[in-house]
N, C-alpha and C positions, 0 to 999 in steps of 0.2 A: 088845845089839843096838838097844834101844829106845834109848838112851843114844846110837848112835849115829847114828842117823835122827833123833834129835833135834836135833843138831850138824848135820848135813848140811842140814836145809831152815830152821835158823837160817839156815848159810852161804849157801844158795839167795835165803832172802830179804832176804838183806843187800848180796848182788849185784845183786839187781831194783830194791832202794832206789837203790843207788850209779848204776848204770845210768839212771834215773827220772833223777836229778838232774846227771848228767854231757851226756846227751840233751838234756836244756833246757838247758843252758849251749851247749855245742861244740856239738850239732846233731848229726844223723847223719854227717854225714861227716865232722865233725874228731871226733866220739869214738872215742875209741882202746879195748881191751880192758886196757891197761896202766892206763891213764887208773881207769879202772872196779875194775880192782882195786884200786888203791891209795885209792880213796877208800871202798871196802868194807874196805880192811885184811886184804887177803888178797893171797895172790902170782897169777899170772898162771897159772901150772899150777894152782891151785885151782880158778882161774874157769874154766877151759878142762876142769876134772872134769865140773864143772854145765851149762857151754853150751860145743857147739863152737867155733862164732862169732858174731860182733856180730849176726848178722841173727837166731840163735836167741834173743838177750839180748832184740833188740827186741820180738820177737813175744812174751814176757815179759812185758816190761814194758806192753805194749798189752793184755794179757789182763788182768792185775793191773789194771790203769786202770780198764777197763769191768765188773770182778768183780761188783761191786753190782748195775749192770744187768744181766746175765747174771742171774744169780741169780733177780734178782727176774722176770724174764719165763720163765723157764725151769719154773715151774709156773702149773699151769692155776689152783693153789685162790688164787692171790696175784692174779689177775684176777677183777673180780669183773661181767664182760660188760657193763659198763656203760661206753659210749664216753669220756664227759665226767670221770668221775672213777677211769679208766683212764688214760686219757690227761694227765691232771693229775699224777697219782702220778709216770706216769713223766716228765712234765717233771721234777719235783722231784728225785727220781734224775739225770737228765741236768744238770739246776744243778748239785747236789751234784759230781759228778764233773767236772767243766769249772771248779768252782772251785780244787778239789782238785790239779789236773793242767792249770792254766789254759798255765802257763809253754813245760810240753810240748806242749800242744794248739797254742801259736803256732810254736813252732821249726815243727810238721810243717808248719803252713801256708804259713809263711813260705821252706818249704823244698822245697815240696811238686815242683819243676820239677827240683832240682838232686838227688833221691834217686833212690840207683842201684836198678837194677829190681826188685831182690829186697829190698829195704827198702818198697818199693810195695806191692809182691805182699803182701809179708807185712799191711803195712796199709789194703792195701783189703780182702783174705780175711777180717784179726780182723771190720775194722768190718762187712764184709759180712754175717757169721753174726750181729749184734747185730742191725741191720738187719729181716733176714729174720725174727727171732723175731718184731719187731714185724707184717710183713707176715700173717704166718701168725696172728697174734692179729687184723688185721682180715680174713683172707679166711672166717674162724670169724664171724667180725658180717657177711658179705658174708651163707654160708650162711643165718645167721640172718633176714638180710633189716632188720639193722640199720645197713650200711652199701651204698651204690648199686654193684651190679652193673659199672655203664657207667663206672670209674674206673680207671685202673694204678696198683695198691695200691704198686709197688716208688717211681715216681718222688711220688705222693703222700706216704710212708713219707719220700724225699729231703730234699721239698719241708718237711715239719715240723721235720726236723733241721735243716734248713739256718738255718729263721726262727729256731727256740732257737739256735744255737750265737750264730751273729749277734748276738741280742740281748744274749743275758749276756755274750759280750766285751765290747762295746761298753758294757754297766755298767760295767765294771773301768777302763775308758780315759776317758768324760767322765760319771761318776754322778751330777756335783752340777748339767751341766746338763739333761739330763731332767724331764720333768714331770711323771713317773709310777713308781711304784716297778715293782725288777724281778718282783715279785710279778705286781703289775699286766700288767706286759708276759706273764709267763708267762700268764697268765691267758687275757686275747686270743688267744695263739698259738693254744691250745684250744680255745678257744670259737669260733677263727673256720676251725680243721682239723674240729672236728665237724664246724660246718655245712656246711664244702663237702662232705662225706662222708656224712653220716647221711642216710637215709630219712625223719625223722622230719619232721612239718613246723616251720618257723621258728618258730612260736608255741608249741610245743611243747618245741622244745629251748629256746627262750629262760626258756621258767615254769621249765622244771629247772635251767639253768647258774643261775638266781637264787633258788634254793631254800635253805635255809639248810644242808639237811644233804649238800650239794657242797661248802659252806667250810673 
């Protein structure tokens, strides 16, 4: 039995691979289920064992995508209630996965008017539950009285993903003319979602993001 569940979530994961890389090429709507098999090297009755249809494959391959972050926000002991090097960490995570799945990340952009509804649904629900964890990680600093009461944690929450994803594309398109690494950029995104968020005052959060043991 073990033998065989082993076999089975090889097969699973070799679908979500082929699927991953069929999606960035064709896009949602020229990938085909035949398409996806054949470049997992399995038949189409096999994939259709694992996922009924393409829009179960997708929501897949979008979980798999953002597994790391998941993970990593999903306990309380891997935050360490500290806004500035909270919120660093998980830039680095969001780098990480946007580089990782850059290819994919533009098909959906690029594609974003032309996906039929249930390809939407499905990824605005993943990205939504990613989202939310963050939310729920600052309405806990709201509590605390470490982040300002008078702000909409959800489109704030938007507003930071929006500047990262923004930014790290746009390394990968003109890196060499920039005048600042994308560390650098990371860095700012944070230091300048603190300050529109925290309670602390500006002299204060400025002595800590400059502190050496944030680096």
């Amino acid at each position: 039995m073990e033998n065989l569940a082993s076999r089975r979530a090889q097969t699973r994961a070799r679908l979500i691979k082929a699927a991953t890389k069929v999606f960035a090429t064709a896009g949602l709507t020229g990938a085909t289920t035949r398409e996806i098999a054949r470049v997992a090297a399995v038949n189409e009755v096999t994939l259709f064992r694992h996922f009924q249809n393409k829009e179960q494959l997708l929501a897949a391959v979008i979980t798999e995508a953002i597994a790391l972050q998941s993970q990593a926000l999903a306990h309380d002991d891997n935050w360490t209630q500290n806004l500035h090097v909270d919120l660093k960490n998980y830039a680095k995570l969001c780098n990480q996965m946007i580089e990782e799945h850059e290819d994919l990340i533009r098909t959906f952009i690029g594609e974003a008017k032309r996906h039929p509804q249930a390809a939407r649904l499905i990824l605005y629900e993943t990205d939504k539950s990613l989202r939310q964890q963050l939310v729920v990680y600052l309405q806990k600093s709201q509590d605390r009285g470490a982040v300002s009461s008078d702000i909409d944690l959800k489109a704030s929450v938007d507003s930071f993903m929006g500047m990262l994803l923004h930014g790290i594309l746009r390394f990968s398109d003109i890196p060499t003319t920039l005048d600042y690494s994308r560390e650098c950029y990371m860095e700012t995104c944070v230091n300048l979602f603190v300050r529109g968020i925290s309670t602390l005052p500006l002299q204060q959060i400025g002595s800590f993001v400059n502190s050496p043991t944030t680096r």
